[in-house]
ROMARVEX-223919 format. One line per 5 residues: for each residue x, y, z negated of C-alpha. Coordinates in steps of 0.1 Angstrom, whole numbers, plus 5000, padded with zeros to 4 digits. Layout:
! residues N
X,Y,Z ~ ... $
//
This chain:
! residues 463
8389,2495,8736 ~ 8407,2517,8709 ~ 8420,2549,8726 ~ 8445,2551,8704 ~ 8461,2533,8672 $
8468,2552,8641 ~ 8469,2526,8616 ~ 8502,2508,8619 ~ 8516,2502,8585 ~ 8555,2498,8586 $
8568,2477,8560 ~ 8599,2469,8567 ~ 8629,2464,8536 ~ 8645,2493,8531 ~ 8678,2470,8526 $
8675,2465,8565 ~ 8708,2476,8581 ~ 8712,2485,8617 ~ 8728,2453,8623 ~ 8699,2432,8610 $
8678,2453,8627 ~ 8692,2449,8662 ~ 8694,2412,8653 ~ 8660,2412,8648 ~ 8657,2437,8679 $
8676,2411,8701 ~ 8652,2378,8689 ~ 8621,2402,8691 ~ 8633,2431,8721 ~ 8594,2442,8729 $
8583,2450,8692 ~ 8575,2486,8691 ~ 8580,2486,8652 ~ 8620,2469,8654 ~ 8624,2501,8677 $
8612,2523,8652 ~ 8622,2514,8622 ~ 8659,2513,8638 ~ 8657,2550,8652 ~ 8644,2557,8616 $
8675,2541,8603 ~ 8699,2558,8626 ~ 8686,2596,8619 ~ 8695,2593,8581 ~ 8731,2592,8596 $
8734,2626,8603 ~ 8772,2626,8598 ~ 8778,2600,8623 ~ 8784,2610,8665 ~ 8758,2606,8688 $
8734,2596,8659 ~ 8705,2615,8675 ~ 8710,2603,8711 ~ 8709,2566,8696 ~ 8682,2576,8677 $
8661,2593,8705 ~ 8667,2559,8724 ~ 8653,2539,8702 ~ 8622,2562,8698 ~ 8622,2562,8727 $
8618,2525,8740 ~ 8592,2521,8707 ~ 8571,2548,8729 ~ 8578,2530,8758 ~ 8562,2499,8748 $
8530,2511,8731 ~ 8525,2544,8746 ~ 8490,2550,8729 ~ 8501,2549,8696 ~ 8511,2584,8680 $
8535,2574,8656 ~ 8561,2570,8678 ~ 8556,2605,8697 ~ 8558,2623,8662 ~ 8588,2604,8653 $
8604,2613,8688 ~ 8595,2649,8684 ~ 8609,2649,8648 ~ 8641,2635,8663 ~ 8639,2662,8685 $
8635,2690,8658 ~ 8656,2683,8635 ~ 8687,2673,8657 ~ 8680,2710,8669 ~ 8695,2693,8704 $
8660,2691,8727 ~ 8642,2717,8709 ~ 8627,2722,8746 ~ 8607,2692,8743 ~ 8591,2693,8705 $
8565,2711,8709 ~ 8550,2688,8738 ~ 8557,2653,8713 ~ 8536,2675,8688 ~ 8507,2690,8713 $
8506,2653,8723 ~ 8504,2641,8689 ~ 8475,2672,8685 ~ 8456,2654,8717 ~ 8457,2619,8697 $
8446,2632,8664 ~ 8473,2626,8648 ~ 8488,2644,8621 ~ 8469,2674,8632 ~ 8477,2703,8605 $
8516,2691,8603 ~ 8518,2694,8638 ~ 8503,2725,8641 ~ 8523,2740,8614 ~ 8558,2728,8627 $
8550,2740,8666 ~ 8542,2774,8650 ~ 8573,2771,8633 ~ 8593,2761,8667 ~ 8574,2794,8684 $
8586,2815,8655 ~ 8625,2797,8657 ~ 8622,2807,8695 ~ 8615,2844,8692 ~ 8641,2843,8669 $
8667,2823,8688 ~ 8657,2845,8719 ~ 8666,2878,8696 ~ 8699,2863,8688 ~ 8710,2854,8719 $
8696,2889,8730 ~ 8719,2905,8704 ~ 8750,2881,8707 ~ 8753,2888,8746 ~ 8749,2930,8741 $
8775,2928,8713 ~ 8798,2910,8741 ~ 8788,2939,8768 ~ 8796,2967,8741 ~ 8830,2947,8734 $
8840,2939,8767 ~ 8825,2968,8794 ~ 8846,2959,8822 ~ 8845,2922,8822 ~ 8820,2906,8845 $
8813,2878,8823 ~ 8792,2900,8805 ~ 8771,2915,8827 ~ 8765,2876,8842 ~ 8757,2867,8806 $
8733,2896,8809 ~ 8719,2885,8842 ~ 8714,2847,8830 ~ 8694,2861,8797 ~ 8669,2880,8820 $
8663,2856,8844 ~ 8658,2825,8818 ~ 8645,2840,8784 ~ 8637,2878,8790 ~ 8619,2868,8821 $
8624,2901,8839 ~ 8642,2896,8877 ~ 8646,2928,8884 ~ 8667,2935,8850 ~ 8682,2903,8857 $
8695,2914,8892 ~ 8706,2945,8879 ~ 8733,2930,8859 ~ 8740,2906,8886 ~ 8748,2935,8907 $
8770,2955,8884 ~ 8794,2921,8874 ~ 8796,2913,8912 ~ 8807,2957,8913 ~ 8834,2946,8891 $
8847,2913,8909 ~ 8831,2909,8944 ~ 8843,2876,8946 ~ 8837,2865,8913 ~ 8821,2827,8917 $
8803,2831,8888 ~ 8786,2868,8901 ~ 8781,2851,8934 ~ 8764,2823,8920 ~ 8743,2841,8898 $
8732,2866,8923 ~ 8721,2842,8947 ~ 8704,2824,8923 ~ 8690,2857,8913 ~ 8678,2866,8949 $
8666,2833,8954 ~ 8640,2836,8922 ~ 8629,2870,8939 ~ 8625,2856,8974 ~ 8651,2877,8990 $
8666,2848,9008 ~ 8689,2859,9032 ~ 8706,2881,9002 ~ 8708,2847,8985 ~ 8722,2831,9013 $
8747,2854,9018 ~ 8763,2852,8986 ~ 8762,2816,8979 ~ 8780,2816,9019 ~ 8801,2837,9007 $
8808,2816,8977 ~ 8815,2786,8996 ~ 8838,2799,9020 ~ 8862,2811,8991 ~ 8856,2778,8975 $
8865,2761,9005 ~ 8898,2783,9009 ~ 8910,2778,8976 ~ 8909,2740,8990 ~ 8921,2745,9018 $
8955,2722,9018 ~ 8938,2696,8996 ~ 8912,2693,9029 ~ 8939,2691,9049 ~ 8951,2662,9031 $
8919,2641,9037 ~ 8920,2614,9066 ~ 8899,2613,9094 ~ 8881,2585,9076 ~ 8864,2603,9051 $
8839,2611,9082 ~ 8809,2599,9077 ~ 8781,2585,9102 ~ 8750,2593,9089 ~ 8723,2567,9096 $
8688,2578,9102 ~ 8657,2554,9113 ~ 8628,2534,9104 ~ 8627,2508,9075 ~ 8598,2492,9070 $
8616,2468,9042 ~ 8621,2475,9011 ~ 8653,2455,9000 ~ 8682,2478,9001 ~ 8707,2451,9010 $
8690,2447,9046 ~ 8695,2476,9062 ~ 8724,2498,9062 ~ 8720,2530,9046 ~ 8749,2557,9052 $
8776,2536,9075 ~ 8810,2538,9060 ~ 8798,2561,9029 ~ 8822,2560,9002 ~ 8805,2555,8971 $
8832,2547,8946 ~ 8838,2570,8913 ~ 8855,2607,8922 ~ 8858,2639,8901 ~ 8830,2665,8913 $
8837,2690,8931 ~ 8822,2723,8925 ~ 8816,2731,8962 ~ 8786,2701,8963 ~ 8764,2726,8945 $
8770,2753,8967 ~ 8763,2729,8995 ~ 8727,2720,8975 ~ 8724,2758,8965 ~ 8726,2771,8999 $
8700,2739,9011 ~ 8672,2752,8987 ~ 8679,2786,9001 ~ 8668,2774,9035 ~ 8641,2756,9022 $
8627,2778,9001 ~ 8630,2803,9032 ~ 8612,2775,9057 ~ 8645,2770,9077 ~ 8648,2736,9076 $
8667,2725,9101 ~ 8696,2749,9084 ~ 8686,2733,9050 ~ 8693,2697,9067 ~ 8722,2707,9086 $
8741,2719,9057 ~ 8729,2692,9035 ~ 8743,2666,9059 ~ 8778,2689,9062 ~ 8778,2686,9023 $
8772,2642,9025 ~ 8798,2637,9050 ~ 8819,2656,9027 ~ 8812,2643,8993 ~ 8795,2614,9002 $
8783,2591,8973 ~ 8762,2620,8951 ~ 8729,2610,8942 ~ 8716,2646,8939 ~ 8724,2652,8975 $
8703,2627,8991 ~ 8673,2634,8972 ~ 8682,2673,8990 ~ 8678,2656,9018 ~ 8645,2631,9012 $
8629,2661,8999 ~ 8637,2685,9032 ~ 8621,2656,9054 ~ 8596,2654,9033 ~ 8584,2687,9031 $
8586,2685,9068 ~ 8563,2655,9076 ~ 8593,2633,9082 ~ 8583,2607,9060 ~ 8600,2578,9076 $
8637,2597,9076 ~ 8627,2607,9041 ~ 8629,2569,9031 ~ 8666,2567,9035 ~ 8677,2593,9022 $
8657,2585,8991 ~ 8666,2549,8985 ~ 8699,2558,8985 ~ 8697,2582,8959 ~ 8679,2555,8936 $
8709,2529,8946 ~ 8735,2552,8939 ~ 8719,2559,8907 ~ 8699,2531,8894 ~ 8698,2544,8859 $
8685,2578,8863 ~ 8655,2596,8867 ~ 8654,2596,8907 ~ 8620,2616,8899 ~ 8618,2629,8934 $
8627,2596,8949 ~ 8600,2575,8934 ~ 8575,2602,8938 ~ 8577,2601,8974 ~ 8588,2562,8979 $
8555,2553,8955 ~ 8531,2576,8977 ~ 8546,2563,9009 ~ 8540,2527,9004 ~ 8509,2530,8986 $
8494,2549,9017 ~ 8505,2523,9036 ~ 8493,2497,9019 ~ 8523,2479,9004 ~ 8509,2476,8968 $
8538,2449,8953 ~ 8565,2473,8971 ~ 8544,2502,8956 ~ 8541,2489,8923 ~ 8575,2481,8923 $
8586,2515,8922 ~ 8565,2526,8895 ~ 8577,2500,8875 ~ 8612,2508,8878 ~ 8602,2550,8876 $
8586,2546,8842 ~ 8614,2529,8832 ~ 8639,2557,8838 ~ 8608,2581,8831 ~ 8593,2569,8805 $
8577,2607,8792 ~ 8566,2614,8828 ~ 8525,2617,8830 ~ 8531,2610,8870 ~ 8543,2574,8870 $
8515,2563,8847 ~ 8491,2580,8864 ~ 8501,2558,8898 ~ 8500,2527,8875 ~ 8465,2533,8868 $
8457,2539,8905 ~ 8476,2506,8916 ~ 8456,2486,8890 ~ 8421,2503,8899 ~ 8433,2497,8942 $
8437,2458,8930 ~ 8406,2454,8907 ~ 8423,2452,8875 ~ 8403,2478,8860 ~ 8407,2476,8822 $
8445,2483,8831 ~ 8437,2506,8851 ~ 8418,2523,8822 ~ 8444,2518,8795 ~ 8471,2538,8824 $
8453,2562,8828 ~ 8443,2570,8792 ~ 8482,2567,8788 ~ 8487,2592,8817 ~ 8465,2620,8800 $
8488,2614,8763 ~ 8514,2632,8782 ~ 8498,2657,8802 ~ 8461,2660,8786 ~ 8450,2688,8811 $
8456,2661,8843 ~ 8425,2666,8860 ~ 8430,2639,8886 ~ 8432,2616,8855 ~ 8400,2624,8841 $
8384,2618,8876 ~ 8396,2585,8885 ~ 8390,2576,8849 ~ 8355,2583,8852 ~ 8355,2560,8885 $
8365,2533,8870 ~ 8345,2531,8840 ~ 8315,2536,8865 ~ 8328,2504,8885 ~ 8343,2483,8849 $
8303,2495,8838 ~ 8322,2510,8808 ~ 8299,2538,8810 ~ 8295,2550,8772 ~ 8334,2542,8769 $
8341,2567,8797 ~ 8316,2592,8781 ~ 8338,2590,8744 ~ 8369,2593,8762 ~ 8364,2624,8781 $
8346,2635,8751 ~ 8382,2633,8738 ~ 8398,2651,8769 ~ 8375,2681,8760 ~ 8380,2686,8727 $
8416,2699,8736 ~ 8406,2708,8774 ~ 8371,2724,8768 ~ 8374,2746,8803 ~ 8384,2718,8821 $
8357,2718,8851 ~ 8368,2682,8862 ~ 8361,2668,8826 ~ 8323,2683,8825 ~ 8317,2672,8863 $
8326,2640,8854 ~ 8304,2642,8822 ~ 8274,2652,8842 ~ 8278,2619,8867 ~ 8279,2596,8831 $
8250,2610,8819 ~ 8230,2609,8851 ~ 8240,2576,8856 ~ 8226,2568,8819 ~ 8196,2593,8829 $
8206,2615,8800 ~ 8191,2648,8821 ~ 8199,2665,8789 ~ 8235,2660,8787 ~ 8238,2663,8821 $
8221,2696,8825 ~ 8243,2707,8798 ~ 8278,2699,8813 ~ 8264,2712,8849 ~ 8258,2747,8831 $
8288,2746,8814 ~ 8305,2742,8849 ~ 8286,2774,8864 ~ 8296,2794,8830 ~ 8334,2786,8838 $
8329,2792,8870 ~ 8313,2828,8865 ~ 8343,2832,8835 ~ 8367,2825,8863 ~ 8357,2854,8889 $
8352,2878,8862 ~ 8388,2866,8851 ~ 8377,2860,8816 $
//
């Protein structure tokens, strides 16, 4: 098995027009290099709307369907530079293209030029919000401006509550310097400062809409549903009775209601963190983010079987999105309990709406190793580790199931691979060593067992 392929050669006309190539797209949907060549098409557009969202698309879905193969990562994280809109995500489309070989000195050169871009970017936003603060003293915008750099790209939370404090001197009921300082005490830990002011928020949000409340009808009330599905189709069991789902303008008070949850949560006051995320449901029903809230508080609680609710309503309320949260949990849950088709399922439908997300992979090569199918499992795995090559659980399993597929020397050249980017990584060299023993190479194996007590030693010295 090829790790990965580097060879493609992409020869289609250059008279192609996106029309002929979505017609070719719509006789031919699952080939990689129709994809490409259209999101190729679609970036010389520049002038057009939206040209780099339908271009990341279609890189996108190229990736999707041939996931070892680096040409479409480096296209995707060229979209990504030079549309200057997710510069967030280049340099990981480029370290992954470094991991595969690909392109190796072009890659290196353009993330140093995305580090150099970022201290500069950093420094301009820097200077843009001091010239506001010099301009504009008394208004608290600019000490929140202040407040946001420090906590996001100065990374200094003190500094950062500092400002916080002086716009919330200025308006004490600012929402903006309420939520900013509660997000601020949050990052430091001081909880019940951070509950305080997003409270405090909330109940002058919830003045202001007072008479609009008033106008709601008794049966906006909601009856929450809680208890035990063992089932997986949605349309068999009723989720939130008398939820209204239907499309409504958001209301700014729903992210106080999720603010103030992971305030409780993060300060182990669960029952609070449910409480009010149930208040906020009942309320604004029919918001995807709000259930997860809630899967994730009953989750982190032991709950697992009120968690499932929660969670499958998030996914059906938003079948398109990421739901990262809900498949997470939904995949784990069923998997322990041996469910593998309602399992596998999920992880279908999660790298779907995931499809850059090491995670979901990484549970595709553990579904096809629990059901035999190990050269799947392999080629998931392998996948798993082009996303996130320092995934240690990936190199393990890996190694198990080249010991069970007897792909011994196979597993031996491709965490050979894993360490030439991850040459620290304990988990790599341990499961070296069990290779080579297993080919009675006491050689090798010595070697990767005393490369394991040198990081070790490294480690406690901190070096």
């Amino acid at each position: 098995m090829k790790i990965f392929n580097k060879n493609l050669n992409f020869n289609t006309s250059k008279k192609s027009t996106e029309e002929s190539l979505n017609k070719e797209i719509k006789q031919d949907p699952n080939n990689p290099e129709l994809h490409l060549q259209l999101g190729l098409l679609i970036m010389e557009k520049k002038e057009e709307l939206n040209y780099a969202h339908r271009a990341k698309e279609s890189f996108l879905t190229a990736m999707h369907l041939e996931p070892l193969n680096p040409v479409y990562h480096f296209e995707l994280g060229n979209c990504y530079n030079n549309s200057g809109i997710w510069k967030h995500g280049v340099k990981e489309k480029f370290k992954t293209c470094l991991y595969m070989g690909y392109k190796v000195d072009e890659c290196q050169k353009l993330i140093e030029e995305i580090n150099a871009h970022t201290i500069l970017d950093n420094a301009d936003r820097l200077n843009t919000y001091l010239g506001w603060l010099k301009d504009k003293p008394d208004d608290p915008a600019s000490y929140n401006s202040m407040s946001l750099y420090y906590q996001f790209w100065g990374h200094d939370l003190p500094k950062a509550l500092e400002y916080s404090l002086k716009s919330l001197e200025l308006d004490p009921d600012g929402k903006e310097g309420l939520g900013i300082a509660g997000m601020c005490y949050s990052r430091l830990k001081e909880y019940d400062k951070a509950i305080a002011c997003i409270k405090r928020n909330l109940n002058n949000e919830n003045r202001a809409h007072r008479d609009d409340d008033e106008d709601e009808t008794e049966e906006k009330e909601q009856k929450i549903f809680y208890g035990q599905n063992d089932e997986d189709d949605a349309d068999d069991f009723e989720l939130y009775a008398g939820a209204n789902d239907g499309d409504r303008g958001f209301d700014d008070r729903e992210q106080l209601y999720w603010d103030l949850a992971h305030a409780y949560q993060d300060s182990k006051q669960f029952d609070k963190a449910i409480e009010c995320l149930q208040v906020g449901i009942k309320r604004f029903p029919g918001n995807a983010i709000s259930y997860t809230c809630l899967g994730k508080c009953y989750d982190e609680i032991g709950e697992n079987e009120l968690a499932v609710v929660p969670f499958k309503k998030a996914i059906s309320l938003d079948p398109d999105g990421q739901n990262f949260s809900a498949y997470d949990f939904l995949i784990q849950y069923y998997g322990s309990d041996n469910k593998l088709n309602v399992s596998e399922k999920y992880i279908n439908e999660a790298i779907k709406n995931n499809a850059e997300s090491f995670n979901f992979y990484f549970f595709k090569g553990v579904y096809y190793a629990l059901t035999k199918a190990y050269d799947e499992a392999i080629n998931y795995y392998l996948i798993c580790l082009v996303f996130k090559p320092d995934f240690a659980p990936a190199y393990k399993n890996l190694c198990e199931v080249c010991i069970k597929f007897n792909q011994v020397d196979e597993g031996i050249d491709y965490l050979l691979n894993g360490l030439k980017v991850n040459p620290d990584m304990i988990e790599i060299h341990a499961s070296l060593k069990k290779l080579y023993m297993l080919k009675k190479n006491i050689e090798q194996a010595n070697f990767h067992n005393e490369r394991i007590q040198e990081i070790q030693i490294a480690g406690l010295l901190g070096g």
